[in-house]
C-alpha positions as CSV (number, residue, x, y, z in Angstrom):
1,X,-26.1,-3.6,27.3
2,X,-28.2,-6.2,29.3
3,X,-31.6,-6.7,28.2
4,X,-34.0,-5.6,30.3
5,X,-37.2,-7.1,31.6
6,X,-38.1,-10.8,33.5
7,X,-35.7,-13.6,32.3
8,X,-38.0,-15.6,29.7
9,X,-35.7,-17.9,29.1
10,X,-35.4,-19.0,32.5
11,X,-38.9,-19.0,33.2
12,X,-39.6,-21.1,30.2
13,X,-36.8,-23.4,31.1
14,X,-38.6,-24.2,34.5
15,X,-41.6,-24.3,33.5
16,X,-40.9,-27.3,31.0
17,X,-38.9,-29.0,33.7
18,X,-41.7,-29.4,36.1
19,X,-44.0,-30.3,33.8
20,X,-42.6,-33.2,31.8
21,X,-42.8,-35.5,34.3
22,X,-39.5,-36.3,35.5
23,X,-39.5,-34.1,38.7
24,X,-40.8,-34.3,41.5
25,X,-44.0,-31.6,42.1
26,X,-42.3,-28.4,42.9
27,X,-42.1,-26.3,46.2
28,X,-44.6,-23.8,47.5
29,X,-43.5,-20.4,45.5
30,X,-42.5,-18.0,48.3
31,X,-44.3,-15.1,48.4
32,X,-41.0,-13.3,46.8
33,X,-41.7,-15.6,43.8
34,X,-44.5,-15.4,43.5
35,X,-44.8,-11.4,43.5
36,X,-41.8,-11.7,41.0
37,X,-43.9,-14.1,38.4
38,X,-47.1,-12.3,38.6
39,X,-45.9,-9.6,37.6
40,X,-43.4,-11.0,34.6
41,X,-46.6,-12.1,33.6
42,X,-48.9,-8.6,33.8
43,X,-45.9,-6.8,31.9
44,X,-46.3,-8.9,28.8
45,X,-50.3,-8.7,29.1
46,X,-52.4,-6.2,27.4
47,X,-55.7,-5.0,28.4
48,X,-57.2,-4.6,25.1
49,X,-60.5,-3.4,26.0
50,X,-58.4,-0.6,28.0
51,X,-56.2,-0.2,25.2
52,X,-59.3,0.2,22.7
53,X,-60.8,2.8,25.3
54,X,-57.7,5.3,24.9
55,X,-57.6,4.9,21.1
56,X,-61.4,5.8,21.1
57,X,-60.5,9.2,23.5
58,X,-57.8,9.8,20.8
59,X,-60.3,9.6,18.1
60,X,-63.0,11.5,20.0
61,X,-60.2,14.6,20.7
62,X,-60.8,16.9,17.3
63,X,-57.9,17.3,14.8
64,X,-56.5,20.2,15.4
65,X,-56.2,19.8,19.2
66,X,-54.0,16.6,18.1
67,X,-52.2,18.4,16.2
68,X,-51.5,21.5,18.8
69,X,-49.6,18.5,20.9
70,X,-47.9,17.1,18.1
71,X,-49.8,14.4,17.1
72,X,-48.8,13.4,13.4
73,X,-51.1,11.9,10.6
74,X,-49.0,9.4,10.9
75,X,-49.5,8.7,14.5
76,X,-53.0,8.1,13.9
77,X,-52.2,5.9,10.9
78,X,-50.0,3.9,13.6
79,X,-53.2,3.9,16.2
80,X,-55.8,2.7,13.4
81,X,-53.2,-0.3,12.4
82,X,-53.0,-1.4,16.2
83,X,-57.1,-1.0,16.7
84,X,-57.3,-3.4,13.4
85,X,-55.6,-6.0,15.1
86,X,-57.6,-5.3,18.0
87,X,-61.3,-6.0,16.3
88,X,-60.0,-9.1,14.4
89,X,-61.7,-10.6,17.5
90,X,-65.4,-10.6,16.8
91,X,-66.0,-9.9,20.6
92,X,-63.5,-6.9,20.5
93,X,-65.0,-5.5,17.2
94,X,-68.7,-5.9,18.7
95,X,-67.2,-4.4,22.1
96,X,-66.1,-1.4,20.3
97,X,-69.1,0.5,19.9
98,X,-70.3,-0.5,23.4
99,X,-67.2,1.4,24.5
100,X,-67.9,4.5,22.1
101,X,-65.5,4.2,19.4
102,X,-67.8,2.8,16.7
103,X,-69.2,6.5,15.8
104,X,-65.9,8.5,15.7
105,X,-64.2,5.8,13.6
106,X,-66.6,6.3,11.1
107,X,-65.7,10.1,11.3
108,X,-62.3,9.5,10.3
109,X,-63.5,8.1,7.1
110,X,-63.9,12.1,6.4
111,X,-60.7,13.0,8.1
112,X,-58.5,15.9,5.8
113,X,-55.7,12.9,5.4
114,X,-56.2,10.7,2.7
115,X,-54.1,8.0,4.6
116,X,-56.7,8.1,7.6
117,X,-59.7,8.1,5.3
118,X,-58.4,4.8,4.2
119,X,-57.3,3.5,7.2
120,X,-60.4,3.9,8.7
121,X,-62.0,2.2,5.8
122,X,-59.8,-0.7,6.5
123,X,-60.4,-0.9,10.0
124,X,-64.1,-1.3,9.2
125,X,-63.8,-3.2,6.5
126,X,-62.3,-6.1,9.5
127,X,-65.1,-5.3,11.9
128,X,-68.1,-5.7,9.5
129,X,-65.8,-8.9,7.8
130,X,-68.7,-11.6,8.3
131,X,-70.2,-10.4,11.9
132,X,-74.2,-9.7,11.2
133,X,-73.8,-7.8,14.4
134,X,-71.4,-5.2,13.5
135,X,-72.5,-4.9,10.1
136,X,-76.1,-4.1,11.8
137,X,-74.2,-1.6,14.4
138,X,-72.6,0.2,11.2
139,X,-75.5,0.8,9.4
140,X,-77.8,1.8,12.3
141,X,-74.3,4.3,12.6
142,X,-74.9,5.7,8.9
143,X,-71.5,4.5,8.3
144,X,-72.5,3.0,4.9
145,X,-73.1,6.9,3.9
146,X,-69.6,8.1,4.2
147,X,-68.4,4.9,2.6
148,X,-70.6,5.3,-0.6
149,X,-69.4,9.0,0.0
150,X,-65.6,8.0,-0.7
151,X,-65.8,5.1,-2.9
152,X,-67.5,7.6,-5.7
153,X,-65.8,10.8,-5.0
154,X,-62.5,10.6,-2.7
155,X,-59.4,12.7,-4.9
156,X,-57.2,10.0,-3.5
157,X,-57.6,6.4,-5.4
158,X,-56.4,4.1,-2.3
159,X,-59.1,5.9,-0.1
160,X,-61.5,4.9,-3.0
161,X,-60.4,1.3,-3.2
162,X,-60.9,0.8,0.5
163,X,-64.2,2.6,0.7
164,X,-65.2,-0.5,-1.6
165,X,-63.9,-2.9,0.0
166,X,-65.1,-2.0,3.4
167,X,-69.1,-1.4,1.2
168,X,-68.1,-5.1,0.1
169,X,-67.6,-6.3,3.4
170,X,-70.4,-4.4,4.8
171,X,-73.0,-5.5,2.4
172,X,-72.3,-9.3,2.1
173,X,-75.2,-11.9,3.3
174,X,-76.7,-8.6,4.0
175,X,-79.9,-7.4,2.7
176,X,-81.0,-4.9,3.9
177,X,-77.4,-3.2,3.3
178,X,-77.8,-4.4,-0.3
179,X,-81.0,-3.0,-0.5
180,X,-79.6,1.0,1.2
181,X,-76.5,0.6,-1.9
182,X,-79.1,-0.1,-4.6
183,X,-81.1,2.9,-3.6
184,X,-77.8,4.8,-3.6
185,X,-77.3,4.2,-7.3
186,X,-74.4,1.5,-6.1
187,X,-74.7,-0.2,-9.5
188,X,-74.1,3.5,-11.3
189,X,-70.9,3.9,-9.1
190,X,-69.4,0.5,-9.8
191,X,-70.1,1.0,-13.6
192,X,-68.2,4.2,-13.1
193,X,-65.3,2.5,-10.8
194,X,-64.6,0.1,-13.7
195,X,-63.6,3.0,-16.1
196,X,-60.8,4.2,-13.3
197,X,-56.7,3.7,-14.5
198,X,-56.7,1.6,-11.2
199,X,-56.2,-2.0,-12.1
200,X,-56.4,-2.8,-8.3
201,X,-59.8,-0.8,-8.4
202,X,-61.3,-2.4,-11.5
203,X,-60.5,-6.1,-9.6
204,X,-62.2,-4.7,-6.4
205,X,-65.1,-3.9,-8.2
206,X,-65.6,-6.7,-10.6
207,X,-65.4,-8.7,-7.9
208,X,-68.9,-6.8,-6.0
209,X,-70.6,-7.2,-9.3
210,X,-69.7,-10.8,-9.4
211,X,-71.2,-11.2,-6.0
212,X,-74.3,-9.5,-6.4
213,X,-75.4,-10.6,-9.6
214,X,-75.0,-14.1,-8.2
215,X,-77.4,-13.1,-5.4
216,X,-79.7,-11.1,-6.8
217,X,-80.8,-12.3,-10.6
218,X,-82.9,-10.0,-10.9
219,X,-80.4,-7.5,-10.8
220,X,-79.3,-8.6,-14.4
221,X,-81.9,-6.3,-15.6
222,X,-80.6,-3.1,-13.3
223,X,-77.0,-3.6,-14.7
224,X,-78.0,-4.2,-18.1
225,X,-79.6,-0.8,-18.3
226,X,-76.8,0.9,-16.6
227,X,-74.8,-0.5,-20.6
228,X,-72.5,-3.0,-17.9
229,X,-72.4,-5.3,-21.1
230,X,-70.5,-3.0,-23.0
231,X,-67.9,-2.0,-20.6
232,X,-67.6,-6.0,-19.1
233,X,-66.6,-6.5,-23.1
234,X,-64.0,-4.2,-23.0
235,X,-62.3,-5.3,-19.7
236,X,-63.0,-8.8,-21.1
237,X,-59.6,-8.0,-22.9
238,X,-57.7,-6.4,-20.8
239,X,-54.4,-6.9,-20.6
240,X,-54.5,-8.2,-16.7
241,X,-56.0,-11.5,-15.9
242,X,-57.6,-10.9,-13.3
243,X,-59.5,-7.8,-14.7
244,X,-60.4,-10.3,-17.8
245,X,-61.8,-12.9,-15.3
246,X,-63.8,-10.8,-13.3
247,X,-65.0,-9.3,-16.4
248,X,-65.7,-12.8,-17.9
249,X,-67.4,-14.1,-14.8
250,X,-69.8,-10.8,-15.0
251,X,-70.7,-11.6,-18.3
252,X,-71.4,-14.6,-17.7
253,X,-74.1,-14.0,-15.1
254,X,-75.6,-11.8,-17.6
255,X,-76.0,-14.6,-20.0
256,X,-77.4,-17.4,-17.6
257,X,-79.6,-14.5,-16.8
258,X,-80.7,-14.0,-20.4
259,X,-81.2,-17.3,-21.6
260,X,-84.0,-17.6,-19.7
261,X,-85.6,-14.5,-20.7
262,X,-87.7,-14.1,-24.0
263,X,-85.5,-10.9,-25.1
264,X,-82.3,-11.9,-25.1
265,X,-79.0,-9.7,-26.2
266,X,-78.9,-7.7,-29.5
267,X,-77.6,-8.7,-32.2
268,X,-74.6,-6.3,-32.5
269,X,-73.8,-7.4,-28.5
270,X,-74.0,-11.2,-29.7
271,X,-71.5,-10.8,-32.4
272,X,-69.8,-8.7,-30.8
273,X,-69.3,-10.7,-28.0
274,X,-68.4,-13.6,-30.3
275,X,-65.4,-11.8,-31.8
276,X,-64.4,-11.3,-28.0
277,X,-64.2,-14.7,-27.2
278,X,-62.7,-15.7,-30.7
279,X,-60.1,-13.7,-30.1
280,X,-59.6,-15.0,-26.3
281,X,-59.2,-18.6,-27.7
282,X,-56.7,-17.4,-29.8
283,X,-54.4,-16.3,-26.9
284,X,-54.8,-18.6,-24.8
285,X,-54.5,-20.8,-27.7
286,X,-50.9,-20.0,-28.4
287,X,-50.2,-19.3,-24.3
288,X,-47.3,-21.3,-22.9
289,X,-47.6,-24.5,-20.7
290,X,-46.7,-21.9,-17.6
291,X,-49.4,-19.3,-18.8
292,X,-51.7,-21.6,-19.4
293,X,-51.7,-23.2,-16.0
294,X,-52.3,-19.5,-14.4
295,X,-54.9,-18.7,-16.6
296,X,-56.9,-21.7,-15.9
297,X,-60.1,-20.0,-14.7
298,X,-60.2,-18.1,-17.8
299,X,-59.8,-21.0,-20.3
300,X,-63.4,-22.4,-18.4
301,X,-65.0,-19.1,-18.1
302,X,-64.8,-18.5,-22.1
303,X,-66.0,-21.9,-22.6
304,X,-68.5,-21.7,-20.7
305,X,-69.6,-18.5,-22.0
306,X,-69.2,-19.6,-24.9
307,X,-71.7,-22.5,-24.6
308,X,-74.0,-20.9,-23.0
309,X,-74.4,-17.8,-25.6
310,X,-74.3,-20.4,-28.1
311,X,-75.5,-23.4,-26.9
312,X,-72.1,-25.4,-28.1
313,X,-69.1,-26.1,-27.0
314,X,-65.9,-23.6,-27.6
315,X,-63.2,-24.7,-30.0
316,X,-60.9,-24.8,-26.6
317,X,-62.3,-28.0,-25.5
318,X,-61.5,-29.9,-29.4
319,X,-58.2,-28.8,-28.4
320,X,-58.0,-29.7,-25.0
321,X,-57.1,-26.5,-23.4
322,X,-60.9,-26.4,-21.2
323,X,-59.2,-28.8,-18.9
324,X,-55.4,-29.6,-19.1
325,X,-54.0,-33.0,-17.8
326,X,-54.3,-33.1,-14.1
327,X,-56.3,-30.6,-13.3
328,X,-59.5,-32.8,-12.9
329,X,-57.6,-34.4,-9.8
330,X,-58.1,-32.9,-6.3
331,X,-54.6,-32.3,-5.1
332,X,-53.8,-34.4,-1.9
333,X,-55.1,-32.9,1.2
334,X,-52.2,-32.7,3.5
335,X,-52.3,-29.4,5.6
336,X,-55.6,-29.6,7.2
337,X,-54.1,-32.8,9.2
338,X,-51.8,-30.5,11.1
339,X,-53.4,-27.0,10.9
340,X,-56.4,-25.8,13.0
341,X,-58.2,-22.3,10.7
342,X,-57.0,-19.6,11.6
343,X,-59.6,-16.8,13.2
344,X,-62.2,-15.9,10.7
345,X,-60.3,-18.5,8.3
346,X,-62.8,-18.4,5.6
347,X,-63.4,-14.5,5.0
348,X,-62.2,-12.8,2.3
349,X,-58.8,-11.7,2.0
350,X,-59.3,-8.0,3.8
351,X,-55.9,-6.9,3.0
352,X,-55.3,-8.6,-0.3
353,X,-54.0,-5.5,-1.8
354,X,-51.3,-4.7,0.8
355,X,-47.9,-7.0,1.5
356,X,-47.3,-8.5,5.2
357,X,-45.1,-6.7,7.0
358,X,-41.7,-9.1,8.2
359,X,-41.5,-6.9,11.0
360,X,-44.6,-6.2,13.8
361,X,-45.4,-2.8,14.1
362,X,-45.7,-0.9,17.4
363,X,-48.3,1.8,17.4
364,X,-47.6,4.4,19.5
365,X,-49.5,4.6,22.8
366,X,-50.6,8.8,22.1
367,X,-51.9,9.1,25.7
368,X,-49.1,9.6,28.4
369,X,-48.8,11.2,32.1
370,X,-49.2,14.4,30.3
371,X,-48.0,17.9,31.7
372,X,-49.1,18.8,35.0
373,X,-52.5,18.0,35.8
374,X,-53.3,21.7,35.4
375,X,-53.2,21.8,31.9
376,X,-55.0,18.5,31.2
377,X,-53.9,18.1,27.6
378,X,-52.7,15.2,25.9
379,X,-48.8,14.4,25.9
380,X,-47.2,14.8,22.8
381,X,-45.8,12.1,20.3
382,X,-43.7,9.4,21.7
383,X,-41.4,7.1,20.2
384,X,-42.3,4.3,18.2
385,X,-41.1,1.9,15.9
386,X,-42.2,1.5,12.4
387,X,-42.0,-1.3,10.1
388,X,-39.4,-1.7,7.3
């Protein structure tokens, strides 16, 4: 069967040849034409702020009326993906609380689906994502609330991970949202987030602690209290890297912290500690030339550690394992010559824990013509496509 729609192909194919120069200017477009290609043009266009004003009725309709007209959890899982890709615009994802869909996002982040919950978490997560406006609008929202709500307490360990990550976004270069999570006993839920069976949660988290030890010092203190020390030296030999970096790099903040302080670590942390690290020179002392290359970061985090507990060198840089062959040299920079960044380029990865899709997926529109205008409910489920 034909394919239908405005022929593309041919459209593209004149275009290009009368705009490479080799033909003459072209006619006047008859008014017939001219209809035809304005409106070739207005099918493939999408009025996102329209678009993001009928998600925001969907999300302001309550629960079980969506679900009286068939409206799957799944549906709204669909809706929430397309508004992502709506607010990776700064301007859309400021525009969306002018437009009223700010506050009932947020209340999906206490939706009966677990799936929503973290959705929604996710969603926020990309509108806060470096924009001081956002992450302003948010908090004057209470939205930080709910978030702190899930990350400690949601059944469901995916709508726990993106609570934190969308608190991690929200919080970043942002005092005064750093200041509301340490009142919240924050530090006392991450210590607690690092004990989860989650090794996907445990990253997440070791990651916050990393960032807010390094911007706040004084913080050191708050942590140590909390006995962090104790459960960074058990992660420190955990059996994934990541965990043991994150958990080195925490540990390391502590100490830069403490050297400076007259009371320092006990004597029992010290040594043990120093067995820690003896034994993480001994792996990645007899690591292959492959694992040695991943675990880079780790050989220089337990030497520096190392040196500055100690005030010496580790016995990884007598044998050459601190820096391997090569690794002092910049690589050759070669894409930047042909690449623009991509929007919000340097961010954080929002999504790190979720593979791209090879297939785009197309969220079902969930408003429609409806029954007869009598009844004034909203139309049912329509078809859709989802991704592989």
């Amino acid at each position: 069967m034909a394919k239908e729609g405005p022929n593309w192909d041919g459209l593209l194919k004149w275009s290009l040849s009368h705009s490479d120069g080799t033909n003459p200017p072209p006619r006047n477009l008859s008014e017939e034409d001219r209809k035809w290609f304005m409106e070739a043009m207005q099918c493939q266009t999408v009025d996102v702020v329209k678009r993001m004003k009928e998600i925001t009725l969907v999300m302001q309709t309550p629960e079980q009326v969506l679900e009286s007209q068939g409206v799957t959890s799944q549906d709204i899982e669909d809706m929430l993906d397309e508004l992502q890709e709506h607010v990776e615009s700064i301007d859309m994802a400021n525009d969306l609380h002018s437009i009223g869909g700010l506050v009932p996002l947020l209340g999906y982040l206490k939706n009966s689906h677990a799936n929503i919950r973290a959705k929604a978490a996710e969603v926020v997560s990309t509108i806060v994502q470096n924009n001081p406006k956002s992450q302003q609008l948010v908090m004057e929202a209470n939205g930080l609330e709910p978030l702190l709500s899930n990350f400690t307490s949601d059944p469901d360990v995916t709508a726990r991970t993106k609570a934190l990550g969308a608190i991690s976004s929200l919080i970043r270069h942002n005092k005064p949202a750093i200041a509301a999570f340490r009142l919240a006993n924050g530090y006392a839920a991450l210590r607690d987030a690092l004990s989860s069976e989650s090794v996907r949660f445990q990253r997440k988290s070791l990651n916050l602690i990393h960032y807010l030890l390094h911007e706040n010092r004084s913080d050191c203190n708050v942590v140590t209290e909390l006995g962090f020390p104790r459960v960074l030296m058990h992660l420190a030999s955990s059996e994934d890297g990541e965990v043991r970096e994150g958990a080195l790099r925490g540990l390391l903040e502590l100490a830069k912290y403490r050297s400076g302080q007259v009371n320092g670590s006990s004597i029992e942390e010290n040594e043990k500690l120093k067995q820690i690290l003896e034994d993480r020179i001994k792996g990645i002392s007899t690591m292959s030339p492959e694992d040695l290359g991943a675990a880079k970061e780790e050989r220089q985090l337990v030497d520096s550690l190392w040196n500055t507990c100690y005030n010496e060198p580790s016995s990884l840089r007598e044998k050459g394992l601190v820096i391997l062959p090569g690794e002092d040299a910049l690589p050759p920079d070669v894409a930047s010559k042909h690449f623009e960044p991509p929007l919000r380029a340097w961010a954080p990865n929002r999504n790190e824990d979720t593979k791209p899709s090879s297939e785009k997926k197309q969220a079902p529109l969930l408003l429609g013509p409806g029954p007869p205008s009598s009844s004034g409910s909203i139309a049912g489920e329509e078809n859709r496509h989802t991704s592989a």
